[in-house]
PADOMI-700879 format. One line per field, with one value per residue (C-alpha): residue number from 0; residue in one letter; x, y, z. Coordinates in nm, 2 decimals. Layout:
N
resi = NUM  ... $
resn = A  ... $
u = X  ... $
v = Y  ... $
w = Z  ... $
//
This chain:
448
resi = 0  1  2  3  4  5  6  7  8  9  10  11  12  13  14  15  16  17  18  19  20  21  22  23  24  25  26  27  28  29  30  31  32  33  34  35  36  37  38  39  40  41  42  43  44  45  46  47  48  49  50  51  52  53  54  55  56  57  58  59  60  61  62  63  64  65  66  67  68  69  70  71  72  73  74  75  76  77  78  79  80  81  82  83  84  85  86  87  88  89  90  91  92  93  94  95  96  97  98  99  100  101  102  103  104  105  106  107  108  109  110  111  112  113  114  115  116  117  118  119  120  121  122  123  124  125  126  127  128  129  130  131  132  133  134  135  136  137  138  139  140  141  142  143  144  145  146  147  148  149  150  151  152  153  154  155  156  157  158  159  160  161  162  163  164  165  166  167  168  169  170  171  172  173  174  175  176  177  178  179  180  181  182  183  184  185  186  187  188  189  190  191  192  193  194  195  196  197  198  199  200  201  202  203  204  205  206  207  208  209  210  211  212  213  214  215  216  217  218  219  220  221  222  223  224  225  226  227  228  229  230  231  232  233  234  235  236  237  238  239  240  241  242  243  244  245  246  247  248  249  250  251  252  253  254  255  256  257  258  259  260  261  262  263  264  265  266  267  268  269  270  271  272  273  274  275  276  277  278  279  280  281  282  283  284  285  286  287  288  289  290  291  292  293  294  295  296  297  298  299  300  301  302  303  304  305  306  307  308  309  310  311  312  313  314  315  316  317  318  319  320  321  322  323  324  325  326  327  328  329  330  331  332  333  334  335  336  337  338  339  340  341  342  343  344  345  346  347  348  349  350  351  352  353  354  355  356  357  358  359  360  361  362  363  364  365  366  367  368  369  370  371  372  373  374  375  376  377  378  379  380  381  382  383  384  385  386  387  388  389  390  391  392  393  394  395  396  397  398  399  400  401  402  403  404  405  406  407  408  409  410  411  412  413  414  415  416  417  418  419  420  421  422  423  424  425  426  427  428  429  430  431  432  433  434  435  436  437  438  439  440  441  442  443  444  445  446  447 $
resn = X  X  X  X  X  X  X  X  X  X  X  X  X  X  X  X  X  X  X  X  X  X  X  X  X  X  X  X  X  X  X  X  X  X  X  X  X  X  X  X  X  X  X  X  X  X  X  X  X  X  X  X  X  X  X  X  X  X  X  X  X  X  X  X  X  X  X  X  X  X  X  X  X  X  X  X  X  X  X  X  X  X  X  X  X  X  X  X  X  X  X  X  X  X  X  X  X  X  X  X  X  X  X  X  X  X  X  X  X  X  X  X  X  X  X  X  X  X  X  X  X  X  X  X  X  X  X  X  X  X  X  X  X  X  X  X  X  X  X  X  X  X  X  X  X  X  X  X  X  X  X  X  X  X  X  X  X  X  X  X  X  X  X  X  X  X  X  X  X  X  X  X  X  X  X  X  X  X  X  X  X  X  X  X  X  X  X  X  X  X  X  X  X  X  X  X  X  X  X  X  X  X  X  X  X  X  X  X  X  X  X  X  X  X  X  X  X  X  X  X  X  X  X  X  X  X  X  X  X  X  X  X  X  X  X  X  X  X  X  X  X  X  X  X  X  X  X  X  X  X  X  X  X  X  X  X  X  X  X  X  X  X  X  X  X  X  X  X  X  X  X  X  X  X  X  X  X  X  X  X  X  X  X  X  X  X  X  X  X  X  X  X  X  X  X  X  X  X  X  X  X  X  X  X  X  X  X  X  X  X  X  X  X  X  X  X  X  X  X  X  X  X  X  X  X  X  X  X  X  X  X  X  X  X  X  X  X  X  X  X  X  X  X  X  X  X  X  X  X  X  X  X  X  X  X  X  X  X  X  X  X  X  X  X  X  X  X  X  X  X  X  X  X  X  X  X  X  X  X  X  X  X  X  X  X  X  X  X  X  X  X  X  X  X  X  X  X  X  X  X  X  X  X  X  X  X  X  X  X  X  X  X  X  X  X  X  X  X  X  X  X  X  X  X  X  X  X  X  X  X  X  X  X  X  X  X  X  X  X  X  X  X  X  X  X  X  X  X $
u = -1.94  -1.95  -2.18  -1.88  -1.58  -1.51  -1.25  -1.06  -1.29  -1.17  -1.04  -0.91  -1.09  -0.98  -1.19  -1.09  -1.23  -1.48  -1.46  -1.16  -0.91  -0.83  -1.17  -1.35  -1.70  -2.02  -2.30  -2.54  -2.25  -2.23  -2.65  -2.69  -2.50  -2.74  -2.91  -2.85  -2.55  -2.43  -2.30  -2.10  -2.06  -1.90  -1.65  -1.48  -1.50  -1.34  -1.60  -1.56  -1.73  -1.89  -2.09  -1.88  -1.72  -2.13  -2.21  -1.86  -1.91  -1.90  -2.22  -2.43  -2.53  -2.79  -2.63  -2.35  -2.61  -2.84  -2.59  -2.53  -2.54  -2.50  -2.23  -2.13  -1.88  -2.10  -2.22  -1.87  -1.73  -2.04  -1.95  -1.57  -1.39  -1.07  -1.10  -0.75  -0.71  -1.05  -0.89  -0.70  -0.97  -1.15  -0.79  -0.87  -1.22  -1.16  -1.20  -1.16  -1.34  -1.57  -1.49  -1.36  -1.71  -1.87  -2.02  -1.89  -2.24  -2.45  -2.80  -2.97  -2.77  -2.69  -2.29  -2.31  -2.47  -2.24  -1.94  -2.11  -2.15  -1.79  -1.62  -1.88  -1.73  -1.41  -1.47  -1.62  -1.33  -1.03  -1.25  -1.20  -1.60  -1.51  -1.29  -1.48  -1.45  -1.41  -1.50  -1.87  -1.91  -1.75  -2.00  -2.27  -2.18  -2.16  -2.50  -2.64  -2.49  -2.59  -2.96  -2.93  -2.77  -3.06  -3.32  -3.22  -3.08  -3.44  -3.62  -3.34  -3.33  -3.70  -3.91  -4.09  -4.38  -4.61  -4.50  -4.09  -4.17  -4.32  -4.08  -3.75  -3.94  -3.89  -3.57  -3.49  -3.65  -3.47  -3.16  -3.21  -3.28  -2.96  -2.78  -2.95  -2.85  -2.46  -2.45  -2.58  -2.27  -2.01  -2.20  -2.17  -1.76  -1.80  -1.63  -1.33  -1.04  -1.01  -1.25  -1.20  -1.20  -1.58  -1.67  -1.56  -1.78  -2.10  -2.09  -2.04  -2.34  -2.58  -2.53  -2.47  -2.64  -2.92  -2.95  -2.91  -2.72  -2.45  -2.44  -2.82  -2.84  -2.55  -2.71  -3.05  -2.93  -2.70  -2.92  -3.16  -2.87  -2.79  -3.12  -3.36  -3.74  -3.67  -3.94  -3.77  -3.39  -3.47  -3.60  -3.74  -4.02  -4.12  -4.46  -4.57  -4.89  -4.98  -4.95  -4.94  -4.70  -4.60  -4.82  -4.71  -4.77  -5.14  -5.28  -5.05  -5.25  -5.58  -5.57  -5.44  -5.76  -5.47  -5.66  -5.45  -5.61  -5.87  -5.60  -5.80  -5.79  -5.47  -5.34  -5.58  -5.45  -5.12  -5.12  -5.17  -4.93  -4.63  -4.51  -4.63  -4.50  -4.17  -3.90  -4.05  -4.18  -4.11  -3.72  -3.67  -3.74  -3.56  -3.27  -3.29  -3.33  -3.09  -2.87  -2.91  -2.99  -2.62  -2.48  -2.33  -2.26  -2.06  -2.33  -2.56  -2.32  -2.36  -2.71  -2.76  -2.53  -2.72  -3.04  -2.84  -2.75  -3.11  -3.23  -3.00  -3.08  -3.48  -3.54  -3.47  -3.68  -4.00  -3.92  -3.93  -4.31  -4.26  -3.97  -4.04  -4.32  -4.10  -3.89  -4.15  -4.32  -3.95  -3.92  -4.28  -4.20  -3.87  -4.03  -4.29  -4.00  -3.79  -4.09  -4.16  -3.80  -3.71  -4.05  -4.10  -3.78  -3.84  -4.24  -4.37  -4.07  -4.16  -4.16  -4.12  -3.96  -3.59  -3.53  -3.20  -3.09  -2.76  -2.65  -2.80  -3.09  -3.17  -3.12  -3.30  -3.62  -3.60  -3.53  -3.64  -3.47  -3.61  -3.56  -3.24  -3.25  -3.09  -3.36  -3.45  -3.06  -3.05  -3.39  -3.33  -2.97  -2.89  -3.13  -3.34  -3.05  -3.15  -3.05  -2.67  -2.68  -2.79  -2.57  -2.25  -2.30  -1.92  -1.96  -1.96  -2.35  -2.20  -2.09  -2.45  -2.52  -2.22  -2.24  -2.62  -2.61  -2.33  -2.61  -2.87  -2.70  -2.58  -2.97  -3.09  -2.86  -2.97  -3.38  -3.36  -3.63  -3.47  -3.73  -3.70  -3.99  -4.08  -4.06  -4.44  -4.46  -4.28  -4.52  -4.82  -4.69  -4.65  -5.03  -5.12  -4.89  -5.07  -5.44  -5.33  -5.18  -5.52  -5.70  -5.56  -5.59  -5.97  -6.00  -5.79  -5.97  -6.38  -6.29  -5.94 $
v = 5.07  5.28  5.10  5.08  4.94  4.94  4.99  4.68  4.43  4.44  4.17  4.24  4.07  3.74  3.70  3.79  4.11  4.03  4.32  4.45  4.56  4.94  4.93  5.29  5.26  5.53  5.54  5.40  5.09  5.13  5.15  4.80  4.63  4.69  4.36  4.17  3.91  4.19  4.54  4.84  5.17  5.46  5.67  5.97  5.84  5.51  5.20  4.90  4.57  4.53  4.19  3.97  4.19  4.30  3.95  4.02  4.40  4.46  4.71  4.45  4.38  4.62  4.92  4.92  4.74  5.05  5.22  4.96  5.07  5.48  5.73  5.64  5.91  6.13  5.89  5.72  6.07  6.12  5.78  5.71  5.95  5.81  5.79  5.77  5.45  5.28  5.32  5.03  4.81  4.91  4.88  4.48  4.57  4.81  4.75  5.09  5.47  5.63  5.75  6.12  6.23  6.11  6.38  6.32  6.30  5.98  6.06  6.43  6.55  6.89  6.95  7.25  7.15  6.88  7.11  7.35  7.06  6.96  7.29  7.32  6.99  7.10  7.41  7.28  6.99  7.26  7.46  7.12  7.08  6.72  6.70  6.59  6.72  6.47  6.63  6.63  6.30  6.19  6.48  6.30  5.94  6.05  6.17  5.84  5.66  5.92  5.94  5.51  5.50  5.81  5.55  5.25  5.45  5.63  5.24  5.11  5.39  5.46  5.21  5.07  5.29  5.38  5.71  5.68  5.34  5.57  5.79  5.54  5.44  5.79  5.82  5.49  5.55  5.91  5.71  5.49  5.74  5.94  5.62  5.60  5.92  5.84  5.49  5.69  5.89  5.61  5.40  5.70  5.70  6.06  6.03  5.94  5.96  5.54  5.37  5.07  5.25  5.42  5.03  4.94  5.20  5.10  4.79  4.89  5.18  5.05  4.67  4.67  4.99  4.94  4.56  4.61  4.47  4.70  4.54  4.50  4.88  4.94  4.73  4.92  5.27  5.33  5.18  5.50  5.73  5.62  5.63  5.79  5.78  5.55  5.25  4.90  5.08  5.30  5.04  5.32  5.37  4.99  5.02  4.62  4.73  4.87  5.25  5.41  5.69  5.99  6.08  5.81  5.47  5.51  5.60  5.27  5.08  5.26  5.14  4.81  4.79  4.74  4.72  4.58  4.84  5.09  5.32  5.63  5.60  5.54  5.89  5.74  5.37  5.53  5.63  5.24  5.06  5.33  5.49  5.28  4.92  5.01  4.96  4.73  4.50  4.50  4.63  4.35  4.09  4.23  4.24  3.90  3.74  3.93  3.82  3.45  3.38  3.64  3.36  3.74  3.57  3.89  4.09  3.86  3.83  4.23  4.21  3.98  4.14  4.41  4.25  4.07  4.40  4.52  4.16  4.17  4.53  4.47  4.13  4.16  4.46  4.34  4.00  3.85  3.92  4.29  4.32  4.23  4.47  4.75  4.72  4.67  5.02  5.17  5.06  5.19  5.54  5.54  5.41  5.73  5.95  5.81  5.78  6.11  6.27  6.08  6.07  6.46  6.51  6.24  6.13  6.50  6.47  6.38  5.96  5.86  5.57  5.61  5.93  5.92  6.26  6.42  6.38  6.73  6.75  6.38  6.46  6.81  6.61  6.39  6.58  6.90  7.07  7.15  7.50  7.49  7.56  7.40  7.15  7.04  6.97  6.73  6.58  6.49  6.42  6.70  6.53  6.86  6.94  6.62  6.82  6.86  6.53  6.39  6.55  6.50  6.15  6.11  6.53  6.54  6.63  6.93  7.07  7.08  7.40  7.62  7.40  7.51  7.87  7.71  7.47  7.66  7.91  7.66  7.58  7.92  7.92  7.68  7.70  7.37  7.43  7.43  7.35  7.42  7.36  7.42  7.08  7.09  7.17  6.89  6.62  6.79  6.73  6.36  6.33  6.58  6.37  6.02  6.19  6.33  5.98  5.81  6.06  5.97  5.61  5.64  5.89  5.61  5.35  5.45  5.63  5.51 $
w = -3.75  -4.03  -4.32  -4.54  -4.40  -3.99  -3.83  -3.67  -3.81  -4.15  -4.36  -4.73  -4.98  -5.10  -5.43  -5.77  -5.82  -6.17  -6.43  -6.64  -6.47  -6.51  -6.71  -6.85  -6.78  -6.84  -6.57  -6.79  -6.72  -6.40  -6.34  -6.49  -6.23  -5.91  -5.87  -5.57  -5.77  -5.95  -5.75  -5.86  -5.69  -5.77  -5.51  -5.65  -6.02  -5.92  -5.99  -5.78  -5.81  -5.40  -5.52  -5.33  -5.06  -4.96  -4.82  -4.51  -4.49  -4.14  -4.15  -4.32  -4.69  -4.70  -4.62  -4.89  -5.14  -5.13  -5.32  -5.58  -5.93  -5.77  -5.69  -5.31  -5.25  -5.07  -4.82  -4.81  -4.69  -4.42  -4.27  -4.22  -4.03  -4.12  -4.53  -4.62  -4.37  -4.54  -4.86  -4.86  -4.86  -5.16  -5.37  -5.41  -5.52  -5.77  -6.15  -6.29  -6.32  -6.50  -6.91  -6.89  -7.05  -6.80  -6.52  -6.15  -6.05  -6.16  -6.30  -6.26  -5.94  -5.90  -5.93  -5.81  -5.49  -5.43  -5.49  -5.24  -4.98  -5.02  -5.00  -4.65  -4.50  -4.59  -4.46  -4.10  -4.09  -4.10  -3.80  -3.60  -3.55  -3.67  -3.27  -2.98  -2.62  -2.40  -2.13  -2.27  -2.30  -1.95  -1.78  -1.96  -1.91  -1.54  -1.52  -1.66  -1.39  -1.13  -1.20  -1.23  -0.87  -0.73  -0.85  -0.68  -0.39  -0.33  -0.27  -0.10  0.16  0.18  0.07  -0.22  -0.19  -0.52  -0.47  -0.43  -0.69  -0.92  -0.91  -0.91  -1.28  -1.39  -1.27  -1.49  -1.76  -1.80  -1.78  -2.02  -2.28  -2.18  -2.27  -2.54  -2.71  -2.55  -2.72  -3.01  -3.04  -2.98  -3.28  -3.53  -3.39  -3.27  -2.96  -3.02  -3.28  -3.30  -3.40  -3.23  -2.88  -3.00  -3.05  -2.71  -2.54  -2.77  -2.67  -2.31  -2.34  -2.58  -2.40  -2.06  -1.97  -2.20  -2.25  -2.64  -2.97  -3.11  -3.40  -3.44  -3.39  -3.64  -3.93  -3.88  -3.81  -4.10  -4.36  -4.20  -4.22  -4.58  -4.67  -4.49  -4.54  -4.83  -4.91  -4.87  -4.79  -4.46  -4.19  -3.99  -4.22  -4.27  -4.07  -4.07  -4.28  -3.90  -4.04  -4.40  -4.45  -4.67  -4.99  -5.16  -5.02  -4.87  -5.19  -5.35  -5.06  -5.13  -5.47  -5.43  -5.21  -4.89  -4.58  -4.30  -4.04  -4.05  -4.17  -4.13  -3.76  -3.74  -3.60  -3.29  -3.25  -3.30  -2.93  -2.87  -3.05  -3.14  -2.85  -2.56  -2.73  -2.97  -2.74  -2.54  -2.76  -3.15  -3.06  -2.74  -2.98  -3.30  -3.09  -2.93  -3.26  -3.39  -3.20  -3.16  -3.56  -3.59  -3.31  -3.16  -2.84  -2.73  -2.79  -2.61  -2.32  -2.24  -2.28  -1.98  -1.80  -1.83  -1.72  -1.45  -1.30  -1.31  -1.11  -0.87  -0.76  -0.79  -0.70  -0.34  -0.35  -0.56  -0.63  -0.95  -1.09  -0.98  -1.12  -1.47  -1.41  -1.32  -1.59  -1.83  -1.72  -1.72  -2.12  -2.19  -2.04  -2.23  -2.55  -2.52  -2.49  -2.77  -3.04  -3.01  -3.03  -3.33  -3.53  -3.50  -3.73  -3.96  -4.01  -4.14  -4.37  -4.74  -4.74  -5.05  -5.29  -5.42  -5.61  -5.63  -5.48  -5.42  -5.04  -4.92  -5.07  -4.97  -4.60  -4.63  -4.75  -4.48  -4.20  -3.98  -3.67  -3.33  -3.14  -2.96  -2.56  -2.30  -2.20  -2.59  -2.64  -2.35  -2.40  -2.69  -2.68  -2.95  -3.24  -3.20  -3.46  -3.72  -4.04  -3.91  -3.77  -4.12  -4.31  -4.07  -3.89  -3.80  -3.65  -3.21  -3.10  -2.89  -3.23  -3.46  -3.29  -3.45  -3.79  -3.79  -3.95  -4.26  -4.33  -4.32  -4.55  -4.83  -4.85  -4.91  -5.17  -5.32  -5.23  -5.04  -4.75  -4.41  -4.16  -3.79  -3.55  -3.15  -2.97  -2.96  -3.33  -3.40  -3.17  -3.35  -3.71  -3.62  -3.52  -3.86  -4.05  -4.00  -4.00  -4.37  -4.46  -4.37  -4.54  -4.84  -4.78  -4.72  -5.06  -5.28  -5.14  -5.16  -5.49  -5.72 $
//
C-alpha cells in the first residue's frame, strides 16, 4: 500500500481531531509537534494532526511518522496514484494551514527545485508514462512461471542428477528473483489503475510464488522509499552493529569506542554474512514473526501455500532432508543476486542522519543508475534505473527509460550530481564502500 493511506483498507477516523479547527500555524508550529504522542504534517500548506490516525495507517506508524513535524506533500504525491480519492481521508484530520507568511517549503528547501520537480511530474503524467502496459507485465509473469515449470520439468524427466540438480537450482533461483522484481511492481501499485486489484496480485506474487508477507514488505519498503539511507527511518541501512556505513556512523562508533566486529575487515566478512544469508535467513524470520506477532493469518495462509507447492513437487524427488536443502541453496543463490542489484544503487550513496532535504535532492543523494541494455533491465528487473524509480514509485518500470533524460536534465540544472555506473562499477563501489567505512572506523577508533 501506499505509506499514506491505501486503497480499500481505509477507515475514516473516528477521533476528535485535537488542534483548532481552521487554525493558522508557522513551521516553527508545526516542527514542535514531531514526538511520537504528538504528530503534524504538512501537505500543500494544509496541517493535519496524524497522532492518532498513525497508530491504524494501513502502511504502518513509521512510515507516515517519519514525516511528522515536516512538509509531506512531496512524498504524499510520489506515493498515491489516485490523490484526489485519498483526499477524503485526511478531511477528518485536518486542523488548519500554514500563516500566509509562511514559505511552502518547511526549513531550508529549495522552492525552486520543488517547483521544477512538480512542473516534471506534471509534465511526465500528461505524456501517460504514469499508464502501464499490460502486456509487459503478463509477458513477464509468464516467464516466471515458465522458467519454475523448466526446473521441475528438467528432474522429473531426467533425473535428479548433480548436474540437471544443479542446474533445476538455477533455474529456481532465477525465478524467484523475477518474482521478486514483479511483486515489486504490484506493491508500489504500478500495474494497474485500482489499487485494490495491484493488492490482489502482491499477495498472490510476493506470497504464493515467493513464500513472503505483503504487508511485511510494504511496512519496510516504503519507510526505504520515504526515506532512504536515513539512520533509524530507512530500515535498509540498520546493519545490526554487523557493518558500519556512510562517513558518518563509523567514525560515531570509532569514537564511542563501538566494536561489535572487527569493522575494518568488514568488506571481507561481508562476502559471508550479506549476500549468502539475507534472504535466507534474517528476511525468513522477519517475515515469519512478522507475521505471527501481526496475527496476518492471510498473509501466513499464502506463505504456506507457497511452501506446500514447493514440497509436494520435491519431496517425492529428494525427500524431505533434501529438499530443505534444495530450497535453502535456491534462497542463497537468489539472496547473492538480490544483495548485489539493490546495494550497488544505494550503499556508495551518501548515508547519513536526517537532513531534511527537498524530495529530489533526497533521492539524488541516495541513489545511482546502472547502464541500460537489455540483459541489466531484466536482471535487475529495471532498478538499474534507481534514481527514476526513487523519485516516481507509483511510475510502470518499462517507463524509467524514456523518463531518464527529463531527470537527468532537471539535475544539471540545478548541479544535483546524477550518477550512472556499468553493472560491474556498481558491485565494485559496494566492496570500496565498506573498505572506506572501516577505514574510518579503525582511524576514529586508534586515534579520536
Amino acid at each position: 500500500p501506499g505509506p499514506l493511506v491505501e486503497a480499500g483498507q481505509l477507515t475514516e477516523p473516528a477521533e476528535e481531531v485535537k488542534g483548532r479547527a481552521g487554525g493558522v500555524y508557522t513551521w516553527q508550529e508545526v516542527q514542535s509537534h514531531c514526538s511520537r504522542s504528538d504528530q503534524w504534517l504538512v501537505i500543500d500548506r494544509k496541517v493535519y494532526n496524524i497522532t492518532q490516525w498513525a497508530k491504524r495507517h494501513p502502511g504502518g506508524i513509521r512510515v507516515i511518522s517519519h514525516y511528522a513535524g515536516e512538509d509531506a506533500t512531496e512524498a504524499f504525491t510520489a506515493f498515491h496514484p489516485d490523490l484526489k480519492w485519498v483526499q477524503k481521508f485526511l478531511k477528518p484530520l485536518l486542523i488548519g494551514e500554514l500563516a500566509a507568511t509562511e514559505p511552502s517549503q518547511d526549513r531550508n528547501k529549495s522552492a525552486t527545485i520543488i517547483q521544477d520537480f512538480h512542473t516534471l511530474r506534471a509534465k511526465v503524467e500528461s505524456e501517460g508514462l504514469f499508464r502501464a502496459r499490460p502486456s509487459f507485465f503478463c509477458f513477464h509473469l509468464g516467464h516466471i512461471l515458465l522458467l519454475e515449470a523448466l526446473a521441475w520439468l528438467i528432474i522429473w524427466v531426467w533425473g535428479t542428477s548433480w548436474t540437471l540438480t544443479l542446474l533445476s537450482a538455477f533455474l529456481l533461483a532465477t525465478s524467484q528473483l523475477q518474482a521478486g522484481w514483479l511483486q515489486h511492481d504490484f506493491g508500489h501499485l504500478s500495474v494497474f489503475k485500482k489499487s485494490s486489484w495491484n493488492h490482489v496480485l502482491h499477495k498472490f506474487t510476493i506470497g504464493h510464488l515467493k513464500g513472503a508477507s505483503a504487508n511485511w514488505w510494504n511496512h519496510r519498503h516504503y519507510q526505504h522509499h520515504a526515506k532512504p539511507n536515513v539512520f533509524s527511518k530507512d530500515p535498509d541501512v540498520n546493519m545490526l552493529h554487523l557493518f558500519v556505513i556512510g562517513k558518518t556512523q563509523p567514525v560515531e562508533y570509532g569514537i564511542k569506542k563501538i566494536k561489535y566486529m572487527p569493522y575494518h575487515h568488514q568488506h571481507q566478512y561481508f562476502f559471508l554474512v550479506g549476500p549468502p544469508l539475507l534472504i535466507p535467513i534474517y528476511f525468513h524470520i522477519q517475515i515469519m514473526r512478522s507475521m505471527i506477532s501481526r496475527h496476518d493469518w492471510v498473509d501466513l495462509a499464502c506463505s504456506l501455500s507457497h511452501y506446500l507447492r514447493y514440497l509436494c513437487c520435491s519431496v517425492p524427488l529428494y525427500g524431505l532432508l533434501g529438499s530443505m536443502l534444495l530450497i535453502s541453496f535456491v534462497r542463497i543463490l537468489e539472496s547473492h543476486c538480490f544483495v548485489w542489484v539493490t546495494q550497488m544503487n544505494h550503499l556508495p550513496m551518501n548515508i547519513d542522519h536526517e537532513k531534511h532535504q527537498d524530495w529530489l535532492s533526497m533521492q539524488l543523494h541516495a541513489t545511482c543508475n546502472v547502464k541500460q541494455s537489455p540483459f541489466n533491465d531484466w536482471f535487475s528487473g529495471h532498478l538499474n534505473f534507481q534514481i527514476e524509480h526513487h523519485l516516481f514509485p507509483t511510475m510502470p518500470r518499462h517507463n524509467y527509460h524514456l523518463v531518464a533524460p527529463q531527470v537527468r536534465a532537471l539535475c544539471d540544472k540545478h548541479g544535483i550530481p546524477y550518477q550512472v555506473k556499468t553493472m560491474w562499477q556498481g558491485f565494485a563501489d559496494v566492496f570500496r564502500s565498506l573498505k572506506n567505512s572501516g577505514d574510518l572506523w579503525l582511524d576514529a577508533y586508534l586515534h579520536k
